[in-house]
N, C-alpha and C positions, 0 to 999 in steps of 0.2 A: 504494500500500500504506500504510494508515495503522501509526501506532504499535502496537495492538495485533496488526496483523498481523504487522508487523518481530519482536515479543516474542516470539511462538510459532513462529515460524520459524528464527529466527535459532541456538536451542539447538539444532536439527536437523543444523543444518551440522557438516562433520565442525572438527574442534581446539576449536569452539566452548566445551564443559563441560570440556578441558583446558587450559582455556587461561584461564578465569577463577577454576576450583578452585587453580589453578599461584600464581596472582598472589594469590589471597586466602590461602594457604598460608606465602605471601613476604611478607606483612607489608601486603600491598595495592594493593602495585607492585612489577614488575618492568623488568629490561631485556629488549629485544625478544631477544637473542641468548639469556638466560637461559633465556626461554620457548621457540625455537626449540630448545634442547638438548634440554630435556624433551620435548617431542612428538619428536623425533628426525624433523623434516620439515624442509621446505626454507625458509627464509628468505622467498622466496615464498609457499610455501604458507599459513603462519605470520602473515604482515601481509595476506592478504588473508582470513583468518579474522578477524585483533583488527578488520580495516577492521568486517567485518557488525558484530561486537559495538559498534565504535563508532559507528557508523550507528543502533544498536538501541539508544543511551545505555548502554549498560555501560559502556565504557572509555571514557580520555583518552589524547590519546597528548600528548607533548612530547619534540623532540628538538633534543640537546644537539649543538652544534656543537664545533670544534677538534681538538686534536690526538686525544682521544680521546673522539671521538665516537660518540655512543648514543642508543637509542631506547629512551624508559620511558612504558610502560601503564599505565596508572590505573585502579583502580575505581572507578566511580561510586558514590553510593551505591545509586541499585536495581543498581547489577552486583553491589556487595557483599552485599546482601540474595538475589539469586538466589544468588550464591555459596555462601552457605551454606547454601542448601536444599539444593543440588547437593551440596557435601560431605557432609552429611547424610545423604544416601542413597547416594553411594558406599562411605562408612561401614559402613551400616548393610546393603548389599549384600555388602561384603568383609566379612562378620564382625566386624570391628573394634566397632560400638556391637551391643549390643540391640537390640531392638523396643521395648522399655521405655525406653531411653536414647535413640534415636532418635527418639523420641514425646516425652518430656519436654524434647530438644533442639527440637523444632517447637514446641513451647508456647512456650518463652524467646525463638524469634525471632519471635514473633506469627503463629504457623497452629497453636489450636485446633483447626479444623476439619480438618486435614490427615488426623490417626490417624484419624479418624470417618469418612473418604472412604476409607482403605485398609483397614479392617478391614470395611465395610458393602458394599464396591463401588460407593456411590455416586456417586462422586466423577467427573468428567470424565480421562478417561486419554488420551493419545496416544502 
């Protein structure tokens, strides 16, 4: 499976768009246990979602040894660039932004062409 296959896969999986929304919400990193509350899944279920993401270069992981010891994900930069498209249109599915706010939010992160694919049909959808 090359990379572009890994990219279009990988958001399919389930915790995948919670789990990078969570962490770009947090500042750009979280702790794995922080992220495990939010999805309300198991610990397991939870690191072998962020494992696809980091497989698929979204995340970093680094963990913290000693007495209180932790696991923190990272964003990559294209995880944080998908992240915000994804909140963008969670956003913009929950009422929260506009159509108008949502479209001028896709301008600022570089997809011009986004609004032109969802208002035309153009666009490639899955």
């Amino acid at each position: 499976m090359d990379d572009d296959e890994t990219q279009k896969s990988v958001l399919s999986k389930s915790n995948s768009v919670g789990i990078l929304v969570f962490i770009l919400q947090s500042g750009g990193s979280s702790k794995a246990t922080f992220i495990r509350d939010f999805l309300g899944t198991s610990y397991y279920a939870m690191q072998n979602s962020a494992a696809r993401l980091i497989e698929g270069g979204l995340l970093t992981i680094e963990k913290f040894h000693g007495k209180s010891g932790y696991t923190l994900y990272t964003l990559t930069d294209r995880g944080r660039a998908a992240a915000q498209h994804l909140d963008a249109a969670e956003r913009t599915i929950s009422g929260e932004l506009s159509v108008e706010e949502s479209e001028e939010l896709a301008k600022k992160l570089g997809s011009d062409d986004w609004s032109k694919n969802q208002k035309g049909g153009g666009g490639r959808r899955s």
